[in-house]
N, C-alpha and C positions, 0 to 999 in steps of 0.2 A: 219186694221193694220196688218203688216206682224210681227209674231213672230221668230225669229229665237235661239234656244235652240242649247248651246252647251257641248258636253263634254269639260273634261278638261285633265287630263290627256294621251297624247297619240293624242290629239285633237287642245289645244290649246298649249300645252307647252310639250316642252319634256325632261318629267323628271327621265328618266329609269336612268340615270347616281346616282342621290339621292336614289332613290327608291331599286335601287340593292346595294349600300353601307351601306344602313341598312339593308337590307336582309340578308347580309356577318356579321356587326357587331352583329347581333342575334343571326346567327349561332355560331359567336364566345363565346358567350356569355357563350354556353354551353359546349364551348372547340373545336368546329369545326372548319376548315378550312374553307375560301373559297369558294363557290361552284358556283356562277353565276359569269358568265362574262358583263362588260357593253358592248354595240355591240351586239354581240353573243345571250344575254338572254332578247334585250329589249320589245318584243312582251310578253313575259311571264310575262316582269314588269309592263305593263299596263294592264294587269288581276287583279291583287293586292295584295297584302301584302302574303295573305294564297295560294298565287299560285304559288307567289315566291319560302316560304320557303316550299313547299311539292316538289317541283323541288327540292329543294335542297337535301331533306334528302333523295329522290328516288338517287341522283347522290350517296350520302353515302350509299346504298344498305342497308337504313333501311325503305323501304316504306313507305315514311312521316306517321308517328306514330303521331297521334290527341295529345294523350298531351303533344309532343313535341314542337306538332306545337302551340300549345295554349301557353305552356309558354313564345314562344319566338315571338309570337306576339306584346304584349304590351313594347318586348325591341326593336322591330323593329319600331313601332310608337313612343316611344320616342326615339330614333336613328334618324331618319326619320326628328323628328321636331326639334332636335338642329341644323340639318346643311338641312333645307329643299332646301336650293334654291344655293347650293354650284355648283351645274353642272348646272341644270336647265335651259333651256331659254326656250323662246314664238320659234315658229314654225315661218318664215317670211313671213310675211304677214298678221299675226294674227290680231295682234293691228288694223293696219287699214282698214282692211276688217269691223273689229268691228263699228268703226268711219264712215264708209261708209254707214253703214245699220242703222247707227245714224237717220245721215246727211238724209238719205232717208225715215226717220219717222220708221224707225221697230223697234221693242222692243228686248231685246237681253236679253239672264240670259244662268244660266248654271246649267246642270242637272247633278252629279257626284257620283261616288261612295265610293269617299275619305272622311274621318270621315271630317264632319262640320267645325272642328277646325284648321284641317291641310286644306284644302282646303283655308278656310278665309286666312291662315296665308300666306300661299304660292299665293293666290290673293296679297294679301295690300305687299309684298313684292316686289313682282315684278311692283306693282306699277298701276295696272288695276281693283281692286275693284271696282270704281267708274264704271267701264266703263258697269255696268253688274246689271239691275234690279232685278233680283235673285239670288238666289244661294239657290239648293237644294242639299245636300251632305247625307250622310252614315246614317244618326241619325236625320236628318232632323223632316221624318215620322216615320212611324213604321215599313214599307217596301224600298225596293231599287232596280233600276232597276234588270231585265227588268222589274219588277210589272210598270205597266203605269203611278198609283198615283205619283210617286214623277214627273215623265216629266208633267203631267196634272197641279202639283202645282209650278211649274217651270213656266209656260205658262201662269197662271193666276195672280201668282205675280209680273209676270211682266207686268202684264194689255192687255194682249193678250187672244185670243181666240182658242182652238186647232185644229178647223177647218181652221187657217191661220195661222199656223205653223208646223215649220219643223225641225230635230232632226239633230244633225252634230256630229257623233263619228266616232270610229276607231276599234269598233269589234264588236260580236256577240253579247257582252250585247246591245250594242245601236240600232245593228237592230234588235231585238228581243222586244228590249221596244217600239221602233216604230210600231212595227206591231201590239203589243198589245195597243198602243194609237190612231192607226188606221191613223197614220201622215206620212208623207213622210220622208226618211233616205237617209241622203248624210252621204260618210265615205270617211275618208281623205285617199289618197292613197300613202300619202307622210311618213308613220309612216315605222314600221319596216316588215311589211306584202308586202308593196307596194300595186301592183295592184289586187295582191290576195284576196284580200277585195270583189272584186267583186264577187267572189263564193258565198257570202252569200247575194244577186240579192239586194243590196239598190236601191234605184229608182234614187241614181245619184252618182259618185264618184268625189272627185275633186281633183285635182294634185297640186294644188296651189292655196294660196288665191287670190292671183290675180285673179284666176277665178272667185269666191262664188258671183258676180254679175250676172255672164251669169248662172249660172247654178240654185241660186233661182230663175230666171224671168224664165227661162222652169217649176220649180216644182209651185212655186205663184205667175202667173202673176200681 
C-alpha cells in the first residue's frame, strides 16, 4: 500500500492570509504597527508563528528580541484560533487529489508543524478531517520535523509502511525531513516560492494537483 503524507500548511491549504493577521495582532499587542504584508510576506508565513514575528520586529529595527518574541507568541496563537479559517482556503485540487489516492487504496495523513489543536481545528472546519488517517502536529511527539519521528508516526498510523511512502510540502523543513526518513519529497510549486522550490533538489515538484497522479506513479509505482 502506497502511503502518501502530507504537509498542511502552505501544502494543503493556504492559509498565510490568517496566519499573518495574527502575526500583525501580536504585534499590536505590544503597541506596534503592522509589519507583514498578506501577498508580500506569505513564504515567511508558512515558516511559522516565530518566523513571522522575528521578521517583524527585524522591520522595527529591534532585532527580534526572544522575549519579545516569546510574549507575543501565545497572543498570536490565540489571535490565530478565533478567526483560523477567516482567509483560508484548500489549494485547487487538494480535496480531490486526496479522494483519488482514496479510491486507489493509498493511505493518506498529514505531518505538520502547527500546534495539534490549531491544526484539528482548522482540519474539522474546513470540513476534511475525515479525509486523513493521521494527523501528527507540533506537540504530537516530543520532536518536530525535520526530526523524521513524527513523518515515521505519521506513516504508521496511517497503517502504511515508510518504505511506500512519500512526503508532499512546500519548503526546506519538508525536504529536510524527508531525507532524514530516507523517503521520497514532492513540493508543491504552486505556493508563494513558485518554482524555486526546486533549488532544494526534491525528487519531484508538482504545479498542480491535477498532476499528484502522474507524478507518485514515477516516485511509487
Amino acid at each position: 500500500m502506497r502511503t502518501v503524507i502530507f504537509d498542511l500548511d502552505g501544502t494543503l491549504v493556504d492559509s498565510a492570509g490568517d496566519l499573518i493577521a495574527a502575526a500583525n495582532a501580536a504585534m499590536a499587542s505590544l503597541g506596534y504597527p503592522p509589519q507583514l504584508t498578506p501577498g508580500g510576506d506569505d513564504a515567511v508565513a508558512f515558516r511559522g508563528g516565530r518566523a513571522m514575528l522575528t521578521l517583524g520586529f527585524e522591520r522595527l529595527g529591534l532585532a527580534a528580541p526572544k522575549a519579545e518574541i516569546d510574549r507575543c507568541y501565545p497572543v498570536l496563537l490565540e489571535a490565530y484560533g478565533t478567526s483560523i479559517d477567516r482567509y483560508t482556503t484548500l489549494y485547487p485540487g487538494a480535496v480531490e487529489a486526496v479522494i483519488r489516492l482514496q479510491a486507489a487504496g493509498a493511505a493518506v495523513g498529514i505531518c505538520t508543524n502547527k500546534p495539534d489543536h490549531l491544526a484539528e481545528a482548522l482540519l474539522t472546519r474546513l470540513g476534511i478531517r475525515n479525509l486523513f488517517s493521521s494527523m501528527i502536529g507540533a506537540h504530537t511527539l516530543f520532536t518536530r520535523k525535520p526530526d523524521a519521528a513524527p513523518y515515521l508516526a505519521a506513516v504508521t498510523r496511517a497503517g502504511g509502511h515508510p518504505s511506500r511512502s512519500v512526503l508532499i510540502g512546500d519548503t526546506e523543513t519538508d525536504r529536510n525531513t524527508a531525507r532524514a526518513a530516507g523517503v521520497p519529497c514532492i513540493l508543491v510549486a504552486f505556493g508563494p516560492s513558485g518554482r524555486a522550490v526546486a533549488n532544494l533538489a526534491p525528487e519531484a515538484l508538482l504545479d498542480h494537483y491535477d498532476d499528484l497522479d502522474r507524478v507518485l506513479a514515477n516516485l511509487l509505482p
